[in-house]
C-alpha positions in Angstrom: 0.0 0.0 0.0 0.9 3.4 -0.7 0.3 5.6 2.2 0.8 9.4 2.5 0.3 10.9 6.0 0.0 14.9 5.7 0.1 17.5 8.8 -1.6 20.7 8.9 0.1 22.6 10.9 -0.7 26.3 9.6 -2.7 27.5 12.5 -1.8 30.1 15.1 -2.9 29.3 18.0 -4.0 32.6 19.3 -6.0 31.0 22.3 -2.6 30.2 23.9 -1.2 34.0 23.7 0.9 35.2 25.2 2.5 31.8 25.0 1.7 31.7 21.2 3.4 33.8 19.3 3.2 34.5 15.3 6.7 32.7 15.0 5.8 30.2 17.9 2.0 29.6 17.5 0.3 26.4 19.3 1.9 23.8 17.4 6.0 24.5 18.3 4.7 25.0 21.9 5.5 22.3 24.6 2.1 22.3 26.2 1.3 18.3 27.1 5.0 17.3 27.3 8.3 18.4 26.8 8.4 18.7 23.4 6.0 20.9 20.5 2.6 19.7 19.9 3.8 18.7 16.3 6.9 16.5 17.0 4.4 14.4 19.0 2.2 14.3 16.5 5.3 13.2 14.1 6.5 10.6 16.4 3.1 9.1 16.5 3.0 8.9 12.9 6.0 7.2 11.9 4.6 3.8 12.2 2.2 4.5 9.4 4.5 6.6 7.1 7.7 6.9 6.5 9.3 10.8 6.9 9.5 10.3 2.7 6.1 10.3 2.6 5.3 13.0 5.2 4.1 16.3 3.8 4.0 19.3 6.4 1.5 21.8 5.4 2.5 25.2 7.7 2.9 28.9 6.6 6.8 30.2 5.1 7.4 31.9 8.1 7.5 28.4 10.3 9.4 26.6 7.8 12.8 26.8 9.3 11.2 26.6 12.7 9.8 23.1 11.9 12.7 22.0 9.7 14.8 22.2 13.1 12.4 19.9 14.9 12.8 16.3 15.6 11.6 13.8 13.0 10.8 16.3 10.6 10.5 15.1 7.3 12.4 16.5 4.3 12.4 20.1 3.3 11.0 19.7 0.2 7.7 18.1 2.0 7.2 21.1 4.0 4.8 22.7 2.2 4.8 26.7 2.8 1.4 27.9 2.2 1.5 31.2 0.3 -1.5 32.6 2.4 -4.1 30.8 4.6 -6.8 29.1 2.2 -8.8 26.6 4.5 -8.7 23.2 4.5 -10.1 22.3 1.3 -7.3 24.4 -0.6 -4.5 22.3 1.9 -5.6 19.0 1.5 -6.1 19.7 -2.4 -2.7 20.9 -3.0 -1.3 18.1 -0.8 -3.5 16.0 -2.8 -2.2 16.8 -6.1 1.5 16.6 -4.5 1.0 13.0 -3.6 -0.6 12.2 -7.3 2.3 13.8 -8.8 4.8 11.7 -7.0 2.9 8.3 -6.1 0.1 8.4 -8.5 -3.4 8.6 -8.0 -3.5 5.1 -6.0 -1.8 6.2 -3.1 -3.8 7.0 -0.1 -3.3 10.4 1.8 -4.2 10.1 5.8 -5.2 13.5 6.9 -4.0 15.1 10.6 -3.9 18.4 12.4 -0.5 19.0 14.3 -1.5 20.0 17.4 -3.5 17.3 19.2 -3.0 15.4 22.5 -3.9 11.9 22.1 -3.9 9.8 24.9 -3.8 6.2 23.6 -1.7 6.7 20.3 -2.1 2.7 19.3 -5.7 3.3 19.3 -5.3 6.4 16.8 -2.9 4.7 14.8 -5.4 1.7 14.3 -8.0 4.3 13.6 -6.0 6.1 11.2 -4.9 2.7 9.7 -8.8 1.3 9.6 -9.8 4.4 8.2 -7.2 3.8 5.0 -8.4 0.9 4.7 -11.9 1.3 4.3 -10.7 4.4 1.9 -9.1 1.8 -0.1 -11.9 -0.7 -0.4 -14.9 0.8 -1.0 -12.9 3.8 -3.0 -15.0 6.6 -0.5 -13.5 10.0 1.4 -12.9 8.3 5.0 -13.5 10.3 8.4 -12.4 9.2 11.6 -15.5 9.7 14.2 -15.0 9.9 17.9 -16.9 8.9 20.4 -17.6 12.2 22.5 -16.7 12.2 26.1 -18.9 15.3 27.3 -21.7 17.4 25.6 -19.0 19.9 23.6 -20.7 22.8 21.5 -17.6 23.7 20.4 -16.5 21.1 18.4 -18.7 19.7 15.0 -20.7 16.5 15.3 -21.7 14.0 12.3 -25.4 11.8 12.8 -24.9 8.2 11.6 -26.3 6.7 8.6 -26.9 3.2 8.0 -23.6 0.5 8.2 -21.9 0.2 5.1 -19.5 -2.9 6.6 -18.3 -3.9 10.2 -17.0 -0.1 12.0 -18.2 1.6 9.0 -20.8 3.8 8.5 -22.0 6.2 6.1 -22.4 10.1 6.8 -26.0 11.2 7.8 -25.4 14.7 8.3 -22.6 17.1 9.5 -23.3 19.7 12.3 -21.4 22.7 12.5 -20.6 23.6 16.5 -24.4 23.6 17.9 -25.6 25.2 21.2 -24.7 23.5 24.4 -28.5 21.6 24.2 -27.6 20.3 20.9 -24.8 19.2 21.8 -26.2 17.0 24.7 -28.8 15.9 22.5 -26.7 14.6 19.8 -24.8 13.4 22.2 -27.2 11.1 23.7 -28.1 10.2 20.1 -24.9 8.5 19.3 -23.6 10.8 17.3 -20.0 11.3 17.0 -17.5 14.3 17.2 -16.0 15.7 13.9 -12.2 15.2 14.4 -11.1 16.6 11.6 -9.3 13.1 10.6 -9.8 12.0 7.0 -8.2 8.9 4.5 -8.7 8.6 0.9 -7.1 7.7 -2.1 -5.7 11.0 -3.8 -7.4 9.7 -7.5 -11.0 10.0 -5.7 -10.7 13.0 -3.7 -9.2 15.1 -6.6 -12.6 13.4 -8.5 -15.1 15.0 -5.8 -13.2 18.8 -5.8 -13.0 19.0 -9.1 -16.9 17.5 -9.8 -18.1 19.3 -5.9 -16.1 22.3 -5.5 -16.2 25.3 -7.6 -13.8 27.2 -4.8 -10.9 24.7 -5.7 -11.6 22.5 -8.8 -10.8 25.6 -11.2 -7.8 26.9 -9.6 -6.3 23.3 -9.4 -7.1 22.6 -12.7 -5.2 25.5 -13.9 -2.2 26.2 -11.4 -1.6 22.2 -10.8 2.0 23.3 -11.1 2.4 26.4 -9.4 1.7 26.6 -5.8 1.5 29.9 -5.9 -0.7 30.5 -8.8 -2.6 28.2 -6.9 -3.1 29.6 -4.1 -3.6 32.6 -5.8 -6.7 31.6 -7.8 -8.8 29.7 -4.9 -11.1 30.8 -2.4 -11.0 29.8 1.2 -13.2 27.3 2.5 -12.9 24.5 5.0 -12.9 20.9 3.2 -16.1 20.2 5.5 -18.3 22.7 3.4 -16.4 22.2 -0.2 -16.4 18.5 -0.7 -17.6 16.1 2.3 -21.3 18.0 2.7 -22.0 17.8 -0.7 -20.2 14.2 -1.6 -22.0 10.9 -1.4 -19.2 8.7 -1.0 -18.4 10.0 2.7 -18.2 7.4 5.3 -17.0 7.5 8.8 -15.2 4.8 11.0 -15.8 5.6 14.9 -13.3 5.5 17.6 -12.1 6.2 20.9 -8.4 6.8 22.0 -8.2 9.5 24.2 -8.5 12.9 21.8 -8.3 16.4 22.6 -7.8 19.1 20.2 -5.9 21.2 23.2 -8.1 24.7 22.2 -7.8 26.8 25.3 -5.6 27.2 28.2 -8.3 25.7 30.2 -7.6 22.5 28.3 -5.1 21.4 30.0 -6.6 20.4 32.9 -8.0 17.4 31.0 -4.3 16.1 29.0 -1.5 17.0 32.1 -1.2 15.9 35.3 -3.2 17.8 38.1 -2.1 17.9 41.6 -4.0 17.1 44.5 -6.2 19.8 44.6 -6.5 19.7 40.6 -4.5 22.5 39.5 -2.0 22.5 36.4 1.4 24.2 36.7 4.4 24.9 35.3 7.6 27.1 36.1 7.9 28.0 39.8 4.5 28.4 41.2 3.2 28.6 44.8 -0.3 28.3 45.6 -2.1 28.4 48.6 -5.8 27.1 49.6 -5.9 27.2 45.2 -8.0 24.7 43.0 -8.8 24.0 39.8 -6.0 26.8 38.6 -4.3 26.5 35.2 -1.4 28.5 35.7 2.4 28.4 33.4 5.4 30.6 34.6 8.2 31.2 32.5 10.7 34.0 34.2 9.3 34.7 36.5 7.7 33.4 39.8 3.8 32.9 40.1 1.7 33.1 43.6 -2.3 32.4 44.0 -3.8 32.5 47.4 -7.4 31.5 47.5 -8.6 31.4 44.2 -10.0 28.9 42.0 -10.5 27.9 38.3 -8.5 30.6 37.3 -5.8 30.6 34.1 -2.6 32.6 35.1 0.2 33.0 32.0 3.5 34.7 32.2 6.1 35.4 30.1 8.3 38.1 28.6 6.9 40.8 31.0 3.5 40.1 30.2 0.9 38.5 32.3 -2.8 37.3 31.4 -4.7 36.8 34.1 -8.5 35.6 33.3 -11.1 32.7 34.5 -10.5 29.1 32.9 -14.1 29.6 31.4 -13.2 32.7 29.5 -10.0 30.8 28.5 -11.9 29.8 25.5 -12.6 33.5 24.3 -9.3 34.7 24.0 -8.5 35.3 20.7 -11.1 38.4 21.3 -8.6 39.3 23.8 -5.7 39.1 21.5 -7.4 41.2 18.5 -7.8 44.1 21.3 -4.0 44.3 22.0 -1.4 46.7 20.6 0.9 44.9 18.2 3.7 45.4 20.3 1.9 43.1 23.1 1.4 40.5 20.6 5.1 39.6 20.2 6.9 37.8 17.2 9.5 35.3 18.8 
């Protein structure tokens, strides 16, 4: 078999500022072990493809950044995106990468970078079921997880009849619904979005350029020119372009311990907690304190009686706010004066 695996790892992670920086978003940041988001991710991977057939898809400016890191794969299979597109442009150009240098047979496995997966044999049996099934019944392959708690922030898919043991097809996608929705689906079996895919390159290349009007045209003309490329499309995630209007969409549920590590206030669920079921890093002192989130790097951190608060600082700047409002941040960071927001 012929298997790709490619990484998006373009985002930039303003939820984690001012940890997060433009030249050290989410991804290159240390935040469920020692080492960046994406070098786990790549370590995790290796089983399933070699670093040959590992295409990075990140933005120029964290290019040499990620060509530095551990297990990275080749420079020329870190792909700078000329400007941020969406998914459906990414995977397409990656897409088209992999039929240009495997052929159309091979099969591309689909990943974001910055993830914390608590059982990774489980997600590389996923990842390798979901191929499989790509492979067989020739269909666009997502990975469905079985939700843990009633999220509204994440996107949910309903469950349509089974196609073959572990598969099913695609019902219906839902985009983020209210908190009641979320219980309701929930409780209806249906499964979180995770933002996994696996098909063979020949058939999702078929569905952009017979689905998607935002990408089929520019690929078709600018097949060899990134940039011309990513000149001509339009931005749109991969969700909305090709899987809610495909029929060959089927989805392979699974549990191993996901998180998608969006807010400070994450963490509490993917690093260890002490007694009293704070998170910490850097020298930190708390007193009669729970449920705290707090990182110090330079300096030296002190709560007394507070709870379920997130505490951040670095450089000479400090963000102080609730873990609740954790996941509203990126409001905060749009507020700021550029010389807050920092570039190392």
């Amino acid at each position: 078999m012929k298997r790709w695996v490619v990484v998006l790892a373009g985002g930039v992670g303003s939820r984690f500022w001012p940890l997060s920086t433009s030249l050290r978003p989410k991804q290159l940041l240390p935040l469920v072990s020692r080492e960046p988001l994406l070098v786990e991710q790549l370590k995790r991977l290796r089983p399933i493809a070699s670093p040959s057939r590992t295409l990075v898809l990140t933005n120029a400016a964290l290019v040499p950044a990620i060509a530095k890191l551990a297990g990275a794969p080749p420079r020329k299979n870190l792909i700078a995106e000329p400007k941020p597109a969406g998914t459906a442009a990414a995977l397409a150009w990656a897409a088209n990468i992999i039929r240009q240098r495997d052929g159309g047979e091979a099969t591309m496995i689909s990943v974001h970078a910055d993830w914390a997966i608590g059982n990774p044999a489980g997600f590389r049996e996923a990842l390798t079921a979901a191929a499989t099934t790509a492979e067989q019944h020739q269909a666009l392959v997502t990975v469905g997880l079985v939700p843990t708690r009633a999220e509204s922030g994440f996107g949910y898919i309903e469950l349509g009849p089974h196609v073959s043991p572990g598969v099913r097809r695609v019902r219906r996608f839902v985009e983020k619904p209210g908190s009641d929705k979320a219980a309701e689906l929930r409780a209806s079996g249906a499964l979180w979005n995770s933002g996994i895919f696996a098909w063979r390159v020949s058939d999702f290349l078929d569905e952009i350029k017979a689905l998607s009007p935002e990408v089929g045209p520019a690929l078709a003309k600018h097949a060899r020119s990134l940039k011309g490329f990513f000149g001509a499309v339009k931005s749109i995630a991969v969700d909305h372009a090709v899987l809610e209007r495909s029929k060959r969409v089927l989805v392979v549920p699974a549990e191993f311990g996901w998180d998608d590590v969006g807010t400070w206030g994450a963490l509490r669920r993917v690093r260890p907690r002490d007694s009293r079921g704070n998170v910490v890093q850097g020298e930190v002192h708390l007193v009669d304190s729970a449920h705290n989130v707090v990182h110090a790097e330079g300096a030296r951190v002190a709560l007394f009686g507070v709870n379920d608060l997130v505490v951040v600082s670095r450089d000479g700047v400090t963000l102080v706010t609730t873990v609740e409002k954790s996941a509203d941040l990126k409001r905060l960071v749009e507020s700021l004066p550029a010389s807050w927001r920092g570039k190392k």
